[in-house]
N, C-alpha and C positions, 0 to 999 in steps of 0.2 A: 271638295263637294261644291258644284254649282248650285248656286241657287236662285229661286226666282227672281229676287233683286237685281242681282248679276245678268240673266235675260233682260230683263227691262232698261236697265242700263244701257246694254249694247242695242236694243229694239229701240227703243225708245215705249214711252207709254200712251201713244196717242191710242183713243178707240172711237171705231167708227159707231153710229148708232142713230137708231130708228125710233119714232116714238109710238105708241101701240096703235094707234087710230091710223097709221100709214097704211098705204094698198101693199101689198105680196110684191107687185109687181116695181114700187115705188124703191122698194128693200132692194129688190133684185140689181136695181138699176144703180145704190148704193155701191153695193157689194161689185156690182161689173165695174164699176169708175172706180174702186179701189184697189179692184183686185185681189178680195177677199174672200173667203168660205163663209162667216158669217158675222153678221152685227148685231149688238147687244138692244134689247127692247125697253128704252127707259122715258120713263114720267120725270123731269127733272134730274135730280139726282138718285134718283131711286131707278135700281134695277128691277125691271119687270118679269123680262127672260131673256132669252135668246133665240134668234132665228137665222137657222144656217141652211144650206145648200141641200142636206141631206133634210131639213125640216120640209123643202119645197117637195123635192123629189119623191118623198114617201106622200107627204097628203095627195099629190097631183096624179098620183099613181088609186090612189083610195079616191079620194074626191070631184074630179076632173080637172075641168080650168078652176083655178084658185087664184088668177093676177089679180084678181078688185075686191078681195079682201081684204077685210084690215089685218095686219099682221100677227097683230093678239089672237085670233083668231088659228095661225097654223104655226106659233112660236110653243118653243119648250118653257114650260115655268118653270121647272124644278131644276134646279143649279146648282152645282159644286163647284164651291170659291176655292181659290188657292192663297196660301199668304205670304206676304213676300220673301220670308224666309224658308221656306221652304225647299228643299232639293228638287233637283230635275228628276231623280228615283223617284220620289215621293209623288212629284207630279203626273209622271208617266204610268205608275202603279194605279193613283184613281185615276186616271183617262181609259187606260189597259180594263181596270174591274168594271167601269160605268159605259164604257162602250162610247167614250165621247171625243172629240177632236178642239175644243176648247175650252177653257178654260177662267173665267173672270179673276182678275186677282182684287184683294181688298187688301187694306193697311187700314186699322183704325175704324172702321166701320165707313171705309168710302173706297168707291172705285178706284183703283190704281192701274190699271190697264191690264191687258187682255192677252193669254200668251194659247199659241196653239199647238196641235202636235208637229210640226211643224220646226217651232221654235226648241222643241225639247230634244229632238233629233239630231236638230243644229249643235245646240248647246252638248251633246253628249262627245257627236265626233267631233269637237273641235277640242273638248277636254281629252278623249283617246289620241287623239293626234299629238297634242302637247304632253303627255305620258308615253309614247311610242317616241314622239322624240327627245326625250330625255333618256329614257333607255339605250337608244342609239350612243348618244352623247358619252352616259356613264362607260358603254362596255368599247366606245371606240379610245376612251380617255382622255374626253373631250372637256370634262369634268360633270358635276351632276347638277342640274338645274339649269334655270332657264335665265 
């Protein structure tokens, strides 16, 4: 079973992030130099929300131009954390029921970094890859494991 630790591990846990009084536009420009879907909206240490690619495209689509807003303004509050122990099933299960593409993880009541769908699909086939070829192994008489 992989787990979020194990993602993090190989990601590393950096996260990128906006502070709520930012422009739309200011995020945007964030997320293009990193080459991200979305960054987290925080006061300090405190997460505030998230505002991701799909948050622009649905308000801009509702509200028109939205770049010289502050970001609080067209960010999600409501969050679902993941903890770092957790499986990638478990992960992908709430992203699957919530309709969401990431994910904040916490340890301890603090941010730990940030994993996306993305990363969980990663994490999956590279677990079936390593189980497909151990199965090779075992039935070639290669022995069993890695």
């Amino acid at each position: 079973m992989i787990t979020v630790r194990q993602i993090l591990k190989n990601k590393g846990n950096q996260v990128h992030s906006v502070t709520p009084s930012m422009t739309v536009q200011e995020a945007l420009k964030v997320m293009s130099d990193k080459e991200i879907g979305a960054v987290l909206v925080m006061e300090g240490e405190k997460i505030k929300g998230i505002f991701s690619e799909r948050d622009y495209a649905r308000r801009t689509t509702l509200e028109g131009c939205v770049d010289l807003y502050p970001v609080d303004k067209l960010m999600t509050r409501t969050l679902i954390y993941a903890g770092m122990d957790q499986s990638v099933e478990e992960c992908m299960g709430m992203m699957t029921d919530k309709h969401i593409r990431h994910l904040p993880v916490v340890e301890n009541g603090k941010l730990a970094g940030l994993i996306s769908i993305g990363d969980i699909v990663k994490a999956l086939i590279t677990d079936q890859e390593g189980k497909i070829k151990d199965m090779e192994d075992y039935i070639e008489g290669r022995g069993y494991g890695r």
